[in-house]
C-alpha positions as MATLAB code, in Angstrom:
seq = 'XXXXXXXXXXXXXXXXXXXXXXXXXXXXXXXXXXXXXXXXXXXXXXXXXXXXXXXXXXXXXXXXXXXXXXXXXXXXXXXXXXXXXXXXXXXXXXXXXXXXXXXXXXXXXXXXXXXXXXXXXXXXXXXXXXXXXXXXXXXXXXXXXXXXXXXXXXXXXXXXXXXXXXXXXXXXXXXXXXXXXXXXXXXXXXXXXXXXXXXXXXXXXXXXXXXXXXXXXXXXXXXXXXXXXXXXXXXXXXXXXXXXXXXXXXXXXXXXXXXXXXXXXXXXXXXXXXXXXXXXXXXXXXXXXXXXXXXXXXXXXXXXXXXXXXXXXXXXXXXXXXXXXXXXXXXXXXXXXXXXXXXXXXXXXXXXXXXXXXXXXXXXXXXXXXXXXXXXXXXXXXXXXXXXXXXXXXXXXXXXXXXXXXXXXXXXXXXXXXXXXXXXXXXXXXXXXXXXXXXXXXXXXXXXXXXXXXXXXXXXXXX';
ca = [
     -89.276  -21.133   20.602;
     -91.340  -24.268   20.429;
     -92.316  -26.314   23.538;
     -90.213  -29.075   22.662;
     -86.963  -26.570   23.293;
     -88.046  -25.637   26.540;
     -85.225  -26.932   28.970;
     -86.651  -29.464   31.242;
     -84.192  -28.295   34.125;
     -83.363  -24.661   35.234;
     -82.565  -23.173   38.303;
     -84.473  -20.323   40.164;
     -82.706  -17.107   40.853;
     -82.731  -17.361   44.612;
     -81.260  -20.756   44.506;
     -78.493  -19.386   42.061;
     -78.221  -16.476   44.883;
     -78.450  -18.913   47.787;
     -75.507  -21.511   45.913;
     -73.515  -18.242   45.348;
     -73.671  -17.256   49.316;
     -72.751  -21.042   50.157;
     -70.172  -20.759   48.383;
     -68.378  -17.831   49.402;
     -69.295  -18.298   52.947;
     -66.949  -21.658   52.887;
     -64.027  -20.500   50.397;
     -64.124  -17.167   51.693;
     -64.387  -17.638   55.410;
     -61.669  -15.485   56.356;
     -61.083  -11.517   56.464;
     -58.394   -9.884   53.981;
     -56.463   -6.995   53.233;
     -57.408   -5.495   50.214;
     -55.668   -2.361   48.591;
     -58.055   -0.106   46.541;
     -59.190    3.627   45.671;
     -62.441    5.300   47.470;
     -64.117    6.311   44.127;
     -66.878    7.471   46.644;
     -67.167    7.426   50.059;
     -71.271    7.708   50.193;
     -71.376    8.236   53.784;
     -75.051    9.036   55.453;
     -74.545   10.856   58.194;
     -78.482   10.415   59.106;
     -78.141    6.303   59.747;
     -73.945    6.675   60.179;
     -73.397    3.625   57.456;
     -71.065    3.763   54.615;
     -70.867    2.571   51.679;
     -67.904    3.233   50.049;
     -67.058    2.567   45.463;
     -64.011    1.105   45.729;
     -62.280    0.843   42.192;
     -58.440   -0.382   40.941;
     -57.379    1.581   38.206;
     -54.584    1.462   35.908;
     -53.211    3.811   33.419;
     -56.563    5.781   34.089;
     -58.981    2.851   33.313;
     -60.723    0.797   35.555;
     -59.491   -3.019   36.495;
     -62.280   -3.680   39.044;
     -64.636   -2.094   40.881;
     -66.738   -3.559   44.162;
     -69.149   -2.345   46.351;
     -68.132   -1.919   50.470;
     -70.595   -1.520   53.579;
     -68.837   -0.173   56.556;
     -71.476   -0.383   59.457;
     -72.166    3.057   61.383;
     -70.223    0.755   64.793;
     -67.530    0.329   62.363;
     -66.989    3.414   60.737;
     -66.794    5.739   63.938;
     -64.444    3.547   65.669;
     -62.098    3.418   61.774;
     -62.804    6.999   60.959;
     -61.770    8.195   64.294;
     -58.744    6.235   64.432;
     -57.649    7.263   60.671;
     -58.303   11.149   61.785;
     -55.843   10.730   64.947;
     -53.313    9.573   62.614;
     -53.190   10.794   59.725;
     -55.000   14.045   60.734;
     -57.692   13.629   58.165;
     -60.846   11.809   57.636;
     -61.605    9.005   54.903;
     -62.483   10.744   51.324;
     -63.053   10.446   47.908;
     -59.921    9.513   45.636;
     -58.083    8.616   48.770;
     -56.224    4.967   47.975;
     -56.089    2.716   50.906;
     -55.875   -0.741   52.532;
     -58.548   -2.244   54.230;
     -59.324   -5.505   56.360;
     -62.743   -6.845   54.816;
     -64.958  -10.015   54.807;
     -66.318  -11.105   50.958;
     -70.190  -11.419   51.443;
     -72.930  -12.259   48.881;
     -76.340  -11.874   50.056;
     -79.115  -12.938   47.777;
     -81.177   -9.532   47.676;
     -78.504   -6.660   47.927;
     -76.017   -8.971   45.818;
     -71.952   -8.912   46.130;
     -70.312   -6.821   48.909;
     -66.870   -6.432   50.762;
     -67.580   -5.782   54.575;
     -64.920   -3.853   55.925;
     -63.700   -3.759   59.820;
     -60.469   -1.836   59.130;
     -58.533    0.180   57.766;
     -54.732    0.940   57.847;
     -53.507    4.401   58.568;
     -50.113    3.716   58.051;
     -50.512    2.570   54.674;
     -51.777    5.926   53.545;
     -48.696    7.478   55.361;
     -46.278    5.332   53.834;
     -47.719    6.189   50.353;
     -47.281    9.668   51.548;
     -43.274    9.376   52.529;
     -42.857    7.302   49.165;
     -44.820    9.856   47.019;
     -42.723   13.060   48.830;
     -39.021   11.343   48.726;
     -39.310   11.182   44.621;
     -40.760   14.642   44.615;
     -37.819   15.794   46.567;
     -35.271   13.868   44.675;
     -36.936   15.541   41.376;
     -36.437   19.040   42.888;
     -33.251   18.577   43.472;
     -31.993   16.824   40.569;
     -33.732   19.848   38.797;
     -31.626   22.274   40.873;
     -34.624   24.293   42.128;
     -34.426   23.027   45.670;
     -32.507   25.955   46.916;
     -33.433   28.487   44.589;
     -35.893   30.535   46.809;
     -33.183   30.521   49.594;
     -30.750   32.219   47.300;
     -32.927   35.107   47.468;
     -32.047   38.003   49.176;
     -34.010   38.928   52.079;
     -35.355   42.459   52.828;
     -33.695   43.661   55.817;
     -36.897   45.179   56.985;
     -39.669   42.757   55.997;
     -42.608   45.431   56.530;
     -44.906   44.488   53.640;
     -46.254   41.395   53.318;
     -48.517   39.011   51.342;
     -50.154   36.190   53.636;
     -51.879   33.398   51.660;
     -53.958   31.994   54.885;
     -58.041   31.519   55.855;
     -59.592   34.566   57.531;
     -60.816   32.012   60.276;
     -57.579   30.363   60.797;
     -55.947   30.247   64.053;
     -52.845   30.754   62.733;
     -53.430   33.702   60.986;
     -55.394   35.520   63.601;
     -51.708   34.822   66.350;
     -49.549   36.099   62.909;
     -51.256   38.983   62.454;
     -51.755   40.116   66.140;
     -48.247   39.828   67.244;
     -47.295   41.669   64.304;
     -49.679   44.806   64.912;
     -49.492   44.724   68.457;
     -45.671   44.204   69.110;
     -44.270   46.406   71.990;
     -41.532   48.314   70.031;
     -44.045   50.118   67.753;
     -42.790   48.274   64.572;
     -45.380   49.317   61.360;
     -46.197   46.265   59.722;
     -48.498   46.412   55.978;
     -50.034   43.010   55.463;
     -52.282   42.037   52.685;
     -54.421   38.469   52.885;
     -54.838   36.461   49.737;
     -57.332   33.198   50.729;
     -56.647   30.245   49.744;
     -58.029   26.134   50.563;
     -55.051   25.303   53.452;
     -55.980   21.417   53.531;
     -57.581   19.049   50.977;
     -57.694   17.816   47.221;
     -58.255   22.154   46.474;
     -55.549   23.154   48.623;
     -52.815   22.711   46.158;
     -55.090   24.570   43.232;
     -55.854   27.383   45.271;
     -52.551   28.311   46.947;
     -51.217   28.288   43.285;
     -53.980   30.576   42.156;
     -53.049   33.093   45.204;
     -49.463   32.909   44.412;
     -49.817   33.555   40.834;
     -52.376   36.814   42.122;
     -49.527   37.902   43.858;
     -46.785   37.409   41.140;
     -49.052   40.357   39.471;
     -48.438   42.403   42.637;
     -45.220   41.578   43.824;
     -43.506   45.068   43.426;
     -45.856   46.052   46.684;
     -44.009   43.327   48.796;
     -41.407   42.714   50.409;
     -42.012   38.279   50.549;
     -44.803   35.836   50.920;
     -46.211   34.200   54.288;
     -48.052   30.939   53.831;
     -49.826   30.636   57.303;
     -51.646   27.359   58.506;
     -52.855   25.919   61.814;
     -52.014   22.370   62.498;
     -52.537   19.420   61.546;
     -51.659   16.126   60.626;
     -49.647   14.572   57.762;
     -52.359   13.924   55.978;
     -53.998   17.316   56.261;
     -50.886   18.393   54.539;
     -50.372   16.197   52.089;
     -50.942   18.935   49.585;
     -47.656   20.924   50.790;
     -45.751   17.342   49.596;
     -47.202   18.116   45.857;
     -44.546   18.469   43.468;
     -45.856   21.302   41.686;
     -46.954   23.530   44.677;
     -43.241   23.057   45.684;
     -41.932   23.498   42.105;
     -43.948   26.809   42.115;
     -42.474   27.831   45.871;
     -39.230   27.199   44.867;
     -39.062   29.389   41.688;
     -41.463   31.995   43.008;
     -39.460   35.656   42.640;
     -39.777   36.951   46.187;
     -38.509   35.388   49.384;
     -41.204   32.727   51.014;
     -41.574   31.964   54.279;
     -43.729   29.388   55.718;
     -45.572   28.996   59.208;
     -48.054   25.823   58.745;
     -47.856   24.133   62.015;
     -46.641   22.355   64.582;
     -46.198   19.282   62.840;
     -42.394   17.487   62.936;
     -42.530   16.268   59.664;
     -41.552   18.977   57.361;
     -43.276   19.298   53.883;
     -42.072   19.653   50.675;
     -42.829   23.479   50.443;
     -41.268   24.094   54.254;
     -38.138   22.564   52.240;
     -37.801   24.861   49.434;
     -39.244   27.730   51.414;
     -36.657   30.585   52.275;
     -37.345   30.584   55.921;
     -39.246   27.454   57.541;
     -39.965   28.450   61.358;
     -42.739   25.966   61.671;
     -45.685   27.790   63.511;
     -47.248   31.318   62.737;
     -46.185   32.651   65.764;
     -42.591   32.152   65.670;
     -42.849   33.440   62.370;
     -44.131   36.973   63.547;
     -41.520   37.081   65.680;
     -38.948   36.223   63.460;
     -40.099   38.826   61.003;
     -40.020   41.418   64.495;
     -36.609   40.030   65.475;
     -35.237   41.197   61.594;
     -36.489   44.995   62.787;
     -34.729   44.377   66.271;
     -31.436   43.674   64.983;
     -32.252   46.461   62.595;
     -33.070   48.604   65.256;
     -29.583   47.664   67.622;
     -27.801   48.223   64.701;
     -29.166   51.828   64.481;
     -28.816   51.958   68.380;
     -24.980   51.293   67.968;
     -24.515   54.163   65.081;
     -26.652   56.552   67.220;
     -23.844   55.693   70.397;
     -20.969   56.083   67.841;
     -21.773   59.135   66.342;
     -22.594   60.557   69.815;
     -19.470   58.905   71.404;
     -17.072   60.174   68.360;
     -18.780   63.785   68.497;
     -18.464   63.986   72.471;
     -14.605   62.848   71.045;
     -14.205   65.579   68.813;
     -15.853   68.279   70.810;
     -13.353   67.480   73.560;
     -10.460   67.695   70.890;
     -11.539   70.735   69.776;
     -11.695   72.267   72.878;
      -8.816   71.265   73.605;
      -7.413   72.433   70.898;
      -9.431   76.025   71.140;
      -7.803   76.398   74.356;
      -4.378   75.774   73.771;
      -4.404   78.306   70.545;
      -4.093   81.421   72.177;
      -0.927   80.440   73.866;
       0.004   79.032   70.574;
      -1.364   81.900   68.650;
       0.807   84.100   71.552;
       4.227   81.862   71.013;
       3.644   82.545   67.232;
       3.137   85.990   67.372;
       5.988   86.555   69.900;
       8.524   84.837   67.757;
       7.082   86.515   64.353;
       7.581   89.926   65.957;
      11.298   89.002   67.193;
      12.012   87.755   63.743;
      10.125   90.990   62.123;
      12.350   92.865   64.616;
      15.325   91.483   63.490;
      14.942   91.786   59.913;
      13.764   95.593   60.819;
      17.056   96.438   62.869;
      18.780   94.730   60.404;
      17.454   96.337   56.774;
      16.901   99.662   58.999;
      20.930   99.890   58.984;
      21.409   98.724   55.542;
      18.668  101.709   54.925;
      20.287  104.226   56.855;
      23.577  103.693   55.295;
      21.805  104.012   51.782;
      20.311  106.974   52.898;
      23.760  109.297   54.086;
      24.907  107.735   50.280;
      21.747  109.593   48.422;
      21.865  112.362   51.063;
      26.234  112.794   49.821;
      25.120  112.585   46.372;
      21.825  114.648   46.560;
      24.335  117.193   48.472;
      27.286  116.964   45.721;
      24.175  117.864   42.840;
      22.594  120.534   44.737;
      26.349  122.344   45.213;
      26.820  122.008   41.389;
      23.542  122.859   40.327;
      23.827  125.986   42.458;
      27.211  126.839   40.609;
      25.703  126.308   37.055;
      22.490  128.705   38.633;
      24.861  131.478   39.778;
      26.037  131.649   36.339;
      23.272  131.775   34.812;
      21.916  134.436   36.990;
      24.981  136.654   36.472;
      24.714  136.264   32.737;
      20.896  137.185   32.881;
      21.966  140.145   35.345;
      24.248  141.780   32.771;
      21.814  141.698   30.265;
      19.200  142.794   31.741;
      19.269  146.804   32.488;
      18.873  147.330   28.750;
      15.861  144.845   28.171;
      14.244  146.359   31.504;
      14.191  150.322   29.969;
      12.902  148.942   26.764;
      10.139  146.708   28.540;
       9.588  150.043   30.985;
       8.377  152.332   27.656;
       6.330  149.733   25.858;
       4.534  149.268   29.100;
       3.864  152.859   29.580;
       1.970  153.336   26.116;
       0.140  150.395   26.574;
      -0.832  151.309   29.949;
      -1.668  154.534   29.238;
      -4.052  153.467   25.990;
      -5.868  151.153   28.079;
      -6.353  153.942   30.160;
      -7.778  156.030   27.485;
     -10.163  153.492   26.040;
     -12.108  152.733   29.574;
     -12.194  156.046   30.156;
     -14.228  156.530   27.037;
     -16.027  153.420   27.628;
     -16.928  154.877   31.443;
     -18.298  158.224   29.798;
     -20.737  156.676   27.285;
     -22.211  154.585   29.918;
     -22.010  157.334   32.830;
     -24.892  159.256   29.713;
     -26.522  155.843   29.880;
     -27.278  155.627   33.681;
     -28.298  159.620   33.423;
     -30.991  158.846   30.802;
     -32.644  155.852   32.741;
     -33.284  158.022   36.004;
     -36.814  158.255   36.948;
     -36.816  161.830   37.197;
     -35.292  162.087   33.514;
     -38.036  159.537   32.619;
     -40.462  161.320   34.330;
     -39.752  164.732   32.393;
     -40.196  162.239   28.989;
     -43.828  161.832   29.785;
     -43.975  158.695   31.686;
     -44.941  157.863   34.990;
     -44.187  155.436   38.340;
     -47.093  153.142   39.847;
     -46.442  152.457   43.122;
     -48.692  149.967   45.742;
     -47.451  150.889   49.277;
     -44.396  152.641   48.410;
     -43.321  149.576   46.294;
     -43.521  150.019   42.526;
     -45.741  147.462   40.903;
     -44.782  144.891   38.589;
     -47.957  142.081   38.643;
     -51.142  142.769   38.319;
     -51.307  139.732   40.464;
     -50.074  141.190   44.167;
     -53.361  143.757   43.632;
     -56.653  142.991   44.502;
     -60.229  145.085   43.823;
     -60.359  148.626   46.529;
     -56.681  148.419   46.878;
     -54.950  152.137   46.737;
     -52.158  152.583   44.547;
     -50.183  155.888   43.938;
     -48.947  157.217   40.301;
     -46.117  159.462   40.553;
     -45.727  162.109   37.323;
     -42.988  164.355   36.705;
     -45.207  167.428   38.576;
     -47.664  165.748   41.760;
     -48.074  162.699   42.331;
     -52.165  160.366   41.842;
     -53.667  158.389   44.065;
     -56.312  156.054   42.649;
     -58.755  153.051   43.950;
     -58.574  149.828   41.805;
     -61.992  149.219   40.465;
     -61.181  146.379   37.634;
     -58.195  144.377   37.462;
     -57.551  143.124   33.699;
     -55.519  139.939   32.783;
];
């Protein structure tokens, strides 16, 4: 660039800066309410300033974006308002509406100073955002779909999704395990985020850990402390709810005290509002449980005191009904024996006439025979009389020759006739012997011959 093209008037940049802060100071004089998203909060906790990216976005790309200052005097006093509100400090990503003051100054450049901050605003958002969710779930027909579960009637094991540190979990869990009646509970804690941009990710991450376990419960406990609407914004998200709502055991919530009910209270089963009243609901289910069991117990008691009663009743009554029977079934048994013993008798003189008319002819017909035999028999008794005689009198003859031969027989085997033949009789004390076995060595035995008799010492006993 030549000299010649050198402009001949320019401005400096602290007079551009200084005509810049003129003129916003007198166009923009005045504070305004200005809606926008906290890209980032940048909050120092060392100095207590803030300095908030604030950006508009649309369709996920940026329209503006401005720097904010909110001085440390400032941001206690907003921050502490905003947190008894809403329940929840200023964040990232949170959209909100602000009272500010434009300001330019010539070394940190362009900056919105903000005084305010509305916490209603953010609720409203809220109640907006959580009436179309709610409209969606039930145009969807899942808003009732976890009710239509059927509860366990003995809730005893159960999933919580809580914090280990939580208030609310630590009153849940020691009503349950230290109720008076002795009731056994089995719990199980899955932790999750309860408040925050991660709540929502989390509590679906736990519920989908449990969906793998589920045949090991009975239903689901989602247990929180309290807290403001904001804090639980992320129980308004549609598709925590959505997940609630379809989830395949029975869900019960206990997040707090707060009187705005959430989304997933909605579609929840059961909804008692705090932790503790939902241990004791779950211990009221085994009370009714156990007065139902009460009431059997008395029935069956009262009904068998009943039925003992009736039978003894009955057990002493029988003998005089057993007695009654008897009586009359002996009278009938009487009468039926008086009355076939006649019929009986009468049949008895018939057989006794007819027996008598047989016997009388029989004994004719026997006479006759007898006299018939009678005449006969002289003749066949003299014939019989000699054929007996010669038969007797050969059977005679034969065992008298039968009684001779062995009459020789006896005769020969006498020991004196034996004797005379050479042989002779050993006798051991007067006994002859016939075993070798009743002797012993120095025993005296005595051999009798036919002429004098031995008497000899046993020296040697052979087998």
């Amino acid at each position: 660039m030549s000299d010649s093209s050198i402009p001949t008037k320019y401005y400096s940049l602290s007079k551009v800066a200084a005509s810049l802060q003129s003129v916003i100071r007198r166009e923009y004089s005045q504070y305004y309410w200005i809606k926008a998203e906290i890209a980032r909060l940048n909050f120092y906790p060392k100095s207590g300033h803030c300095y908030p990216d604030l950006v508009e976005k649309k369709s996920g790309k940026i329209l503006a974006q401005m720097r904010a200052i909110i001085w440390s005097r400032d941001y206690f006093r907003i921050n502490a308002e905003f947190v008894k509100k809403t329940g929840n400090a200023l964040a990232d990503g949170m959209e909100i509406l602000f009272k500010a003051k434009l300001e330019f100054n010539p070394t940190h450049g362009f900056s919105l100073m903000i005084v305010d901050i509305s916490a209603e605003f953010v609720l409203g958002k809220m109640a907006l955002e959580k009436k179309q969710n709610l409209l969606r779930l039930k145009q969807e027909g899942l808003f009732y779909r976890n009710k239509e579960l059927k509860f366990p009637l003995l809730p005893q094991r159960i999933a919580i999704i809580s914090v280990e540190t939580s208030k609310g979990f630590h009153d849940f869990t020691n009503i349950i395990e230290n109720n008076s009646r002795g009731y056994k509970f089995f719990w199980m804690l899955f932790p999750a985020l309860l408040q925050g941009d991660g709540a929502v990710q989390s509590i679906q991450q736990q519920l989908e850990q449990i969906r793998g376990l589920k045949q090991h419960f009975d239903l689901v406990a989602i247990i929180r402390g309290g807290g403001g609407d904001v804090g639980l914004s992320c129980y308004d998200h549609y598709d925590l709810a959505r997940m609630v709502a379809e989830f395949e055991l029975p869900i019960i919530s206990g997040i707090g005290h707060s009187t705005n009910e959430t989304l997933v209270e909605m579609v929840a089963h059961y909804n008692p509002i705090t932790p503790t009243d939902l241990a004791y609901f779950l211990q009221q289910k085994f009370d009714n449980i156990a007065v139902v069991v009460e009431e059997m117990n008395q029935k069956i008691v009262d009904s068998s005191k009943k039925s003992l009663l009736e039978k003894r009743s009955y057990l002493d009554e029988l003998p005089r009904r057993i007695q009654r029977q008897t009586l009359g079934s002996i009278s009938e048994q009487k009468y039926h024996i008086e009355r076939h013993s006649g019929r009986l008798q009468h049949k008895t003189l018939m057989l006794l006439q007819i027996q008598e008319s047989n016997i009388e002819r029989y004994w004719e017909i026997t006479k006759r025979l007898i006299k018939q035999k009678l005449d006969v028999a002289p003749n066949d008794l003299s014939d019989k009389s000699r054929r007996l005689q010669r038969a007797s009198k050969a059977i005679l003859d034969n065992q008298y020759s039968g009684m001779n031969f062995f009459e020789g027989k006896i005769e020969l085997m006498k020991p004196e006739n034996l004797l005379k033949k050479g042989y002779s009789l050993t006798l051991f004390k007067g006994k002859p012997i016939k075993d070798v076995k009743s002797l012993k060595l120095g025993d005296i035995i005595q051999t009798r011959l036919n002429k004098g008799e031995l008497e000899s010492s046993i020296t040697k006993i052979g087998k």
